[in-house]
ROLONU-176081 format. One record per residue (C-alpha): residue in one letter; x, y, z. Coordinates in steps of 0.2 Angstrom, whole numbers, plus 5000, padded with zeros to 4 digits. Example, Ala and Ser with C-alpha at 12.3 -4.5 7.8 and 13.67 -1.06 7.14 Angstrom:
2
   residu     px     py     pz
        a   5062   4978   5039
        s   5068   4995   5036
This chain:
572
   residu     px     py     pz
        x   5040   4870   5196
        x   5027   4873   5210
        x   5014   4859   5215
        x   5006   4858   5232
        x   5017   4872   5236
        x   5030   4860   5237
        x   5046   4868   5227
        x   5058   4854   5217
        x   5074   4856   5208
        x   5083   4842   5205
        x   5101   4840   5203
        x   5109   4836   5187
        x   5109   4817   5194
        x   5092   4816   5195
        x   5092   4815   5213
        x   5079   4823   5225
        x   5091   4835   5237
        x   5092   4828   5255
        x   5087   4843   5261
        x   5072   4845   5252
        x   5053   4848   5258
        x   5050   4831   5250
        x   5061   4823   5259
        x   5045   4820   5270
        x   5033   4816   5256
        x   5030   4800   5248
        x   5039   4805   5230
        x   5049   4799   5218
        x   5054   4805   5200
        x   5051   4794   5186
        x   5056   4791   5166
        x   5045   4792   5153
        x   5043   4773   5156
        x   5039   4774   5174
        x   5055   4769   5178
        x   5062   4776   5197
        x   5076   4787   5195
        x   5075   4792   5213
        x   5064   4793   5226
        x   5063   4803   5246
        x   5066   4797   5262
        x   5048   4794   5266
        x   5046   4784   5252
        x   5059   4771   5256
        x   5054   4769   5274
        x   5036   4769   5268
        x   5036   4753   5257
        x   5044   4738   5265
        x   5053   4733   5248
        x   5065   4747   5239
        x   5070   4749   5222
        x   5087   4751   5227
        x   5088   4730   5236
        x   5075   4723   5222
        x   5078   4725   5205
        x   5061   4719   5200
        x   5053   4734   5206
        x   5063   4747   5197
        x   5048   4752   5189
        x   5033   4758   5199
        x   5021   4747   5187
        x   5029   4733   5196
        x   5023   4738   5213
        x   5003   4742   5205
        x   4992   4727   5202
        x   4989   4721   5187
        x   4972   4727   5185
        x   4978   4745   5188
        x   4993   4744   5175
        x   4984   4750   5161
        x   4977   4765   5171
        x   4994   4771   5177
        x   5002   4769   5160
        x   4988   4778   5150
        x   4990   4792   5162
        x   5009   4791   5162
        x   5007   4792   5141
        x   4994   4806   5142
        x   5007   4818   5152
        x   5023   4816   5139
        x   5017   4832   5127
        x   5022   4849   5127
        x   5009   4861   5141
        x   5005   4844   5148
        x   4993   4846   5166
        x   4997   4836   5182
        x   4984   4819   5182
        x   4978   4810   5195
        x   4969   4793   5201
        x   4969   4781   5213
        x   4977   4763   5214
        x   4979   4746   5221
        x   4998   4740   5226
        x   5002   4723   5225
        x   5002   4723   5246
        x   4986   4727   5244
        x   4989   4746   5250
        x   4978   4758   5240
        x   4985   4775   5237
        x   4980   4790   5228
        x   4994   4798   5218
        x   4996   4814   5206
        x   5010   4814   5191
        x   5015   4829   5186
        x   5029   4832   5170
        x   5045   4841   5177
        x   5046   4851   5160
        x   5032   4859   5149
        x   5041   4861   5132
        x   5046   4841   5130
        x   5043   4829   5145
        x   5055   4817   5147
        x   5055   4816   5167
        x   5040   4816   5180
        x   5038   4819   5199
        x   5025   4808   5208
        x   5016   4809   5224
        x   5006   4797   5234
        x   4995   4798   5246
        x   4990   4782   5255
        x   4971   4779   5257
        x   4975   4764   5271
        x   4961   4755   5262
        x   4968   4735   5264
        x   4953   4728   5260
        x   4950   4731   5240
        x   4929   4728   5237
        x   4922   4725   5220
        x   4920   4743   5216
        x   4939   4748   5216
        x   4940   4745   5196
        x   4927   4754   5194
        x   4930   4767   5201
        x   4946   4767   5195
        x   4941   4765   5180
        x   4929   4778   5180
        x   4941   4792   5187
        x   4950   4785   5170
        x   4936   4787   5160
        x   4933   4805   5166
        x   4951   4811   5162
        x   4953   4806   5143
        x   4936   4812   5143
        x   4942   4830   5148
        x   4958   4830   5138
        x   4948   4822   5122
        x   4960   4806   5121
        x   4956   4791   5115
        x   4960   4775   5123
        x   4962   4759   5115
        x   4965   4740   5121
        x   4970   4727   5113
        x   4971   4710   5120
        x   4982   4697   5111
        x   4975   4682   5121
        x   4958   4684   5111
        x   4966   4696   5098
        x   4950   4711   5105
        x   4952   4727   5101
        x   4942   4740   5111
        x   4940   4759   5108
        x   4933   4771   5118
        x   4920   4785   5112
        x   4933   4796   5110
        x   4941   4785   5095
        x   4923   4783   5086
        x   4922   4801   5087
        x   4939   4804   5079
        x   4934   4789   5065
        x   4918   4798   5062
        x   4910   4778   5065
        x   4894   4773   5073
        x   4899   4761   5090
        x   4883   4753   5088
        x   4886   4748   5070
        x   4906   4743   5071
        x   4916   4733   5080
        x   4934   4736   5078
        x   4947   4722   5072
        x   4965   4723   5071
        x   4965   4725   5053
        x   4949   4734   5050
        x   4956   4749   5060
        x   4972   4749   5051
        x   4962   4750   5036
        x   4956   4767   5043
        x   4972   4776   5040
        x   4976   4786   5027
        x   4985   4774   5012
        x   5000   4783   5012
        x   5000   4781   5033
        x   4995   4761   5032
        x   5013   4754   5028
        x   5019   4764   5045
        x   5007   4757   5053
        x   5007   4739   5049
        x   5024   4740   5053
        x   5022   4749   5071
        x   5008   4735   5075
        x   5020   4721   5070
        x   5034   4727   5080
        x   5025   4731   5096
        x   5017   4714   5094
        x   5031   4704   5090
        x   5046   4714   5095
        x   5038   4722   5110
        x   5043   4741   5103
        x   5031   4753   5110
        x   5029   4768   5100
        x   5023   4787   5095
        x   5019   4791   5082
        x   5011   4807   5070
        x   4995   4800   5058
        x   4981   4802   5048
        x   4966   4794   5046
        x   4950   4795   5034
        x   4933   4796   5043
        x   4918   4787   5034
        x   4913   4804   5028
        x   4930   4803   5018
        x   4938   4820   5027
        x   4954   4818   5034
        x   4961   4818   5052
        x   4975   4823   5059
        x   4979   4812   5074
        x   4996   4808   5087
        x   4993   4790   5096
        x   5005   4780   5104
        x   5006   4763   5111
        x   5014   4753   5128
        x   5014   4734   5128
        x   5010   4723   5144
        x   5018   4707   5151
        x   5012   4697   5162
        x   5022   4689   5175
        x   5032   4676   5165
        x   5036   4689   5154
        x   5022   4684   5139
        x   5014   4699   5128
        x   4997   4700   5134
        x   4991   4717   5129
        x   4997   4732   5122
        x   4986   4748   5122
        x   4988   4765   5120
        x   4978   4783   5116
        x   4972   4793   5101
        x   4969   4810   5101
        x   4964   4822   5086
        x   4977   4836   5084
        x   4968   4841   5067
        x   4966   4859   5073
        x   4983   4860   5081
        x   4990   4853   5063
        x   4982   4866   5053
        x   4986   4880   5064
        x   5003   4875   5064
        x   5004   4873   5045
        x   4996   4890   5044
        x   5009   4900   5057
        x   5022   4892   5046
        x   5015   4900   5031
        x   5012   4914   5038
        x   5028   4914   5045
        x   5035   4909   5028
        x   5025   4921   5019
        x   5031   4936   5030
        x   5049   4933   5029
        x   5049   4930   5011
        x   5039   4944   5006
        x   5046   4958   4996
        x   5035   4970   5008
        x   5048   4976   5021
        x   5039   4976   5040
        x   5049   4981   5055
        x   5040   4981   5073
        x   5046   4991   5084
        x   5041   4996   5103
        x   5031   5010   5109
        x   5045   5022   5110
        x   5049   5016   5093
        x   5064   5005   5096
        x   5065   4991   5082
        x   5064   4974   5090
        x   5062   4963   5071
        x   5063   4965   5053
        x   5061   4953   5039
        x   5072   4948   5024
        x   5061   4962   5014
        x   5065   4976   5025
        x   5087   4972   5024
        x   5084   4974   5006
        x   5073   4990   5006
        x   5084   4999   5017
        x   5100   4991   5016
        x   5101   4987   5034
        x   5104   4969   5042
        x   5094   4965   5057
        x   5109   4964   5067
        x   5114   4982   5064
        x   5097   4990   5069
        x   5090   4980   5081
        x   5087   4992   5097
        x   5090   5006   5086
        x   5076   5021   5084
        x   5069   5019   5067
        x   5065   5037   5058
        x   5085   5042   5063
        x   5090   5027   5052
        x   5078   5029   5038
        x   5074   5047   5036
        x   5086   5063   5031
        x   5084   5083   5025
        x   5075   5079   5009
        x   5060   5066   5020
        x   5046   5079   5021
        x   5045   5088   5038
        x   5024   5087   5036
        x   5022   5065   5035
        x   5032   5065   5049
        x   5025   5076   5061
        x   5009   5071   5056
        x   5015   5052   5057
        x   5019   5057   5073
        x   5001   5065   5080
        x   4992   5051   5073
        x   5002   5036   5082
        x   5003   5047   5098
        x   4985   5045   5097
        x   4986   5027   5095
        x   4979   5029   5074
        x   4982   5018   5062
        x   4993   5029   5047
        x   4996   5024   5030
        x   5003   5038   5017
        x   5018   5039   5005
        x   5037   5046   5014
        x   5051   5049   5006
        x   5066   5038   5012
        x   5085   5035   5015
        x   5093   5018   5009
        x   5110   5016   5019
        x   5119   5020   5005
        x   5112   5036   5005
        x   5102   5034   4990
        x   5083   5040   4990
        x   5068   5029   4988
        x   5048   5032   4989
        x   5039   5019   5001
        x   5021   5020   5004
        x   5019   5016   5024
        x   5007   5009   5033
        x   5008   5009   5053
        x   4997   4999   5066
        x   4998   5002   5083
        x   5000   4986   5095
        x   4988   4986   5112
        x   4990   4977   5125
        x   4978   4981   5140
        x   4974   4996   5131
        x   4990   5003   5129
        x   5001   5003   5116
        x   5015   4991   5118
        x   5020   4992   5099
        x   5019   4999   5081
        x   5020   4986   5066
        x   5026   4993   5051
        x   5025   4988   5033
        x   5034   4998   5017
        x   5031   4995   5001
        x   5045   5002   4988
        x   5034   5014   4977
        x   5049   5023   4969
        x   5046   5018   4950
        x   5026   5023   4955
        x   5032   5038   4961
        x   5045   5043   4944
        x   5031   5037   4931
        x   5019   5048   4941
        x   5030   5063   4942
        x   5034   5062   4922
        x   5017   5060   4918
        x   5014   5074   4929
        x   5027   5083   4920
        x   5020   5078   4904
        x   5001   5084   4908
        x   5010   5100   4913
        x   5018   5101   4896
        x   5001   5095   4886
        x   4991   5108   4896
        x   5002   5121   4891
        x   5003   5116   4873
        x   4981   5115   4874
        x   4981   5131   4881
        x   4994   5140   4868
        x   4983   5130   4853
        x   4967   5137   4863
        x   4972   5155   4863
        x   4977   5150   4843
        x   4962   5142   4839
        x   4954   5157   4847
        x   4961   5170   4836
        x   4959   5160   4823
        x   4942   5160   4828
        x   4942   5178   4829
        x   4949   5180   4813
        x   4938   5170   4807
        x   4922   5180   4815
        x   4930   5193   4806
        x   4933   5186   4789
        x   4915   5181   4790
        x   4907   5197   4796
        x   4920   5212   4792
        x   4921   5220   4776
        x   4940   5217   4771
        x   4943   5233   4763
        x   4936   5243   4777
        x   4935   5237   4793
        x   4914   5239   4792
        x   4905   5226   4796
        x   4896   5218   4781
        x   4881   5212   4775
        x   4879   5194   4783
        x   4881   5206   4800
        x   4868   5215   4796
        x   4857   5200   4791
        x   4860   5195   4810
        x   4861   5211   4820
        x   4844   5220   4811
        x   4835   5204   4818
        x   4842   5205   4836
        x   4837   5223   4837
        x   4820   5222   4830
        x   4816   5210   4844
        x   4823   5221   4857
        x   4816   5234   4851
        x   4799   5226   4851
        x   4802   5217   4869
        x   4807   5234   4876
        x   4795   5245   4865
        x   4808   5256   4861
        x   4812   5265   4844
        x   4827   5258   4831
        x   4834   5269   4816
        x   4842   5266   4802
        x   4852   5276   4790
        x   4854   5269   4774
        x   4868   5280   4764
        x   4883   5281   4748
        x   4895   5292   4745
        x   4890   5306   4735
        x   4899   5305   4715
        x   4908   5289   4720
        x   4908   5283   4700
        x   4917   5298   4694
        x   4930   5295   4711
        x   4936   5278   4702
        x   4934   5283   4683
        x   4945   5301   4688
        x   4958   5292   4699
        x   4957   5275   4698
        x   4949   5260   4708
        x   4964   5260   4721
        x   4960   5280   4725
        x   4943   5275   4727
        x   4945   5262   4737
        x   4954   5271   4748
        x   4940   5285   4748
        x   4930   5271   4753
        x   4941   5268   4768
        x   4943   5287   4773
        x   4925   5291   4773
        x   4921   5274   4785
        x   4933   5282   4799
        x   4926   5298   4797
        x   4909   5291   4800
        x   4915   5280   4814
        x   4924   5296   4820
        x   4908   5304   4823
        x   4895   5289   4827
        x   4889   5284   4846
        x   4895   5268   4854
        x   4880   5259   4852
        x   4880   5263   4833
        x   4887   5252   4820
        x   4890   5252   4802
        x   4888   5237   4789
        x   4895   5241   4772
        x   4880   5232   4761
        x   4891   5232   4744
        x   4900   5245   4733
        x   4900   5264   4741
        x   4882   5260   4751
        x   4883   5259   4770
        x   4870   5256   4783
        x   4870   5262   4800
        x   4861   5256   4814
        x   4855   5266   4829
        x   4848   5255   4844
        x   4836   5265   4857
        x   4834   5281   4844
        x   4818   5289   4839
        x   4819   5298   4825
        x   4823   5317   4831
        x   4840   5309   4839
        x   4843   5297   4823
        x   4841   5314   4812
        x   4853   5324   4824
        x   4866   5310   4823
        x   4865   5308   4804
        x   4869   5326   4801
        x   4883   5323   4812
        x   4890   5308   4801
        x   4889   5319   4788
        x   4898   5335   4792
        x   4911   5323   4800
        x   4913   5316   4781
        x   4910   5334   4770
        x   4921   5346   4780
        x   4936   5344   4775
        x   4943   5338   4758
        x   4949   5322   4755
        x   4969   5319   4751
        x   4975   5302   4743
        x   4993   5300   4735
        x   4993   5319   4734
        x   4976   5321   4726
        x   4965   5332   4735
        x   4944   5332   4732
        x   4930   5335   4740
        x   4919   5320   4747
        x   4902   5320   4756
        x   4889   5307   4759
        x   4870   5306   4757
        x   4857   5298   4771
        x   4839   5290   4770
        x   4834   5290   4787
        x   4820   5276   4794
        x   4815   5274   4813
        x   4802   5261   4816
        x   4798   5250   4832
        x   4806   5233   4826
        x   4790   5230   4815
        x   4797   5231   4798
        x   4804   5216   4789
        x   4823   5217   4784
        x   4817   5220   4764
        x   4803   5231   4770
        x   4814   5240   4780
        x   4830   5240   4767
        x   4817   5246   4752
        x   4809   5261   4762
        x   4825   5267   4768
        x   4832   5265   4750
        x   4820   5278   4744
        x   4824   5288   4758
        x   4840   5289   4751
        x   4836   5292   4733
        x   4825   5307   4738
        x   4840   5313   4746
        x   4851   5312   4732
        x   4837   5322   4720
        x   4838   5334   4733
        x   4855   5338   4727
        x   4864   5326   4738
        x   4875   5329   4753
        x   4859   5331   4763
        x   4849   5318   4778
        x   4831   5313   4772
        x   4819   5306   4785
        x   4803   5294   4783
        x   4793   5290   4795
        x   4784   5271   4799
């Protein structure tokens, strides 16, 4: 411990070294209780009565007048906490010498031992003002360190507090007075019976104390407090007041309760975290990480983490891109595939924060989260979509040539493969339109095979329905692209010609019906001739379907009084 740039180290006997730079200073160490465990060379020459000859001055209160006790031991009080600071003030010696002097804890985790200094000020004459000031130098340090003193003299049975105290009660000085009982009442119900019985026995037993509280301010919220209490005697040994300090330690308490939790929470959570340092060197897990990985602390501490965690089947991708993102200081969170010790495989989802400390990175914490189950519903439900897609598109391509053969059914003649009459119904209107839009010219050829009745009668409705047939590919055989036939009922056919005037409708209808009359026609071994008879129509979409179907009917019937096997042509 440094002060004054004087260096201490004290012996496990507690005495100053006789070599030491204090062996020219006025200091001595103390206990808790101010006792004088040993003191340097100076300070025995300096006072003309030593602890060591006089018993009644063992403790340096004994050598401080009585109106300066309560200031040394309030100080002496305040300083026996953890990261307690060095205090000062300035008191009166029963010679009459006044000194200044600074205490100072020898440990900052828990005091137990205190170095003290004093300065003398060579003031023999004490004036009025010296309690005062004293006093005020007091006032000035709880004030700064926000303690509360209190007083509480036995002779009268007062009890003073200072602002500090009314402040921690939440209570108006001007409006309450404290009493021995009224500021026991103050604490919390289940503090009082501690209380009562650490008044009692600093009162009657002379016990001094410390002691962790709460009490309820007026506005009914609680406080955490730490107080303790010393007791004075005067010099035949009678109680006559015991005092002591408040101070409100509710922020410390709640911090500490919510570092324990969190503490708690992290090493109990099922969440595994691992910090590690910059060059990614683990320096903690907690309980959730041992059981994730299958590691103990023990056996990984110091340890590079990705050897230990990842193998061949841990994508090569996450990790390098793990890799750019903390080099770039990034925070990363995606799913890995890892390496329990026992070699079995588990998902984690990762999440990694870098650590700065004057902007660089001094750490990465880590958190992993076991996703495996996640991660094998996923897949089978991936697996499952995969099959019901398959099985959607299979029914699709069924559904659409059912579809089709349904289109088909509803718009193919069965026998022949010639579209029929619905068709017709739909496509005749489709045309006229275009042919009006584009002002174009549409024909039709309305025809029937030429004796078809004696066909059936002579060989039979099955020759004649493959007549029928026969004579459709024929005509197919020879029609354009854009044609198409509709089979309208029995042996009657139309034909529909888009974009034909009437001198290309005629040229093609003579070609439908060579195609169907040059040859004979040979079913089941039967041979006969077979021709066709055409009405022709060409028109610009005007024409009604009936108006259209009637002109080219009689189109057709002139053709057949013509002796048949011939094209006849109408014109709108």
């Amino acid at each position: 411990m440094c002060i004054r740039g004087l260096i201490i180290v004290l012996s496990s006997s507690n005495q100053l070294p006789e070599n030491s730079s204090l062996s020219d200073t006025l200091a001595c160490v103390l206990n808790k209780d101010g006792g004088i465990l040993s003191a340097s060379t100076l300070w025995s020459e300096y006072f003309p009565f030593s602890p060591s000859k006089q018993k009644e001055y063992e403790n340096f209160v004994d050598w401080v007048v009585d109106d300066d006790k309560t200031c040394f031991n309030t100080i002496i009080g305040s300083i026996q906490y953890p990261d307690a600071k060095p205090l000062s003030a300035e008191l009166t010696l029963i010679n009459n010498e006044r000194v200044g002097i600074t205490l100072c804890p020898l440990s900052s985790v828990s005091p137990s031992k205190f170095l003290l200094f004093a300065t003398p000020l060579r003031l023999r004459d004490v004036d009025k003002n010296t309690n005062k000031k004293t006093n005020d130098l007091l006032n000035a340090i709880v004030s700064a360190l926000k303690i509360g003193i209190w007083q509480y003299d036995t002779r009268n049975q007062e009890l003073k507090w200072s602002d500090e105290i009314y402040d921690i009660h939440g209570l108006d000085k001007t409006l309450y007075q404290p009493t021995l009982e009224s500021a026991i009442d103050h604490y919390h119900p289940s503090d009082i019976r501690q209380v009562k019985k650490l008044v009692n026995d600093a009162l009657n037993k002379r016990q001094e104390y410390t002691a962790r509280l709460k009490v309820v301010r007026e506005d009914k919220t609680i406080r955490n407090i730490i107080t303790g209490a010393k007791v004075l005697e005067d010099s035949r040994g009678e109680l006559t007041q015991v005092y002591g300090f408040v101070q409100d330690i509710t922020a410390l308490h709640q911090s500490t309760i919510r570092s324990s939790l969190l503490a708690t929470a992290i090493s109990s959570t099922s969440v595994g975290i691992c910090i590690t340092d910059q060059r990614r060197r683990i320096v903690w897990v907690n309980a959730g990480f041992e059981k994730l990985t299958g590691y103990n602390e023990s056996d990984v501490l110091g340890k590079p983490l990705p050897p230990l965690v990842q193998g061949p089947e841990t994508s090569k991708a996450t990790v390098r891109q793990i890799h750019e993102k903390l080099e770039h200081g990034e925070n990363i969170e995606t799913e890995i595939l890892n390496y329990h010790a026992d070699g079995s495989l588990y998902w984690i989802k990762l999440t990694i924060t870098p650590i700065f400390n004057d902007g660089a990175i001094t750490h990465f914490v880590g958190l992993q989260q076991d996703i495996s189950e996640q991660v094998h519903h996923r897949e089978e439900l991936d697996a499952l979509r995969l099959s019901l897609e398959q099985q959607i598109a299979e029914r699709t391509k069924e559904l659409e040539e059912a579809n089709r053969e349904l289109h088909q059914l509803a718009h193919r003649d069965q026998l022949t493969g010639a579209l029929n009459r619905r068709a017709f119904n739909r496509d005749y209107v489709n045309e006229c339109k275009r042919a009006q839009r584009y002002e174009t010219w549409l024909s039709i050829a309305c025809l029937d095979i030429d004796h078809f009745k004696s066909i059936n009668d002579t060989y039979g409705h099955q020759t004649g329905d493959s007549a029928l047939v026969s004579v459709v590919k024929r005509i197919q055989s020879a029609m354009r692209e854009t044609d198409n036939i509709y089979r309208m009922g029995g042996e009657e056919f139309i034909i529909l010609m888009p974009h034909t005037n009437a001198e290309d409708a005629e040229i093609a209808s003579e070609r439908m019906r060579h195609a169907v009359a040059q040859t004979d026609l040979t079913i089941s071994g039967i041979s006969f001739p077979i021709s066709i008879s055409i009405g022709l129509l060409s028109q610009k979409g005007e024409l009604s379907e009936n108006e259209c179907l009637t002109r080219v009917d009689k189109c057709l019937y002139r053709a057949k009084a013509n002796g048949r096997n011939c094209v006849v042509a109408c014109h709108c």
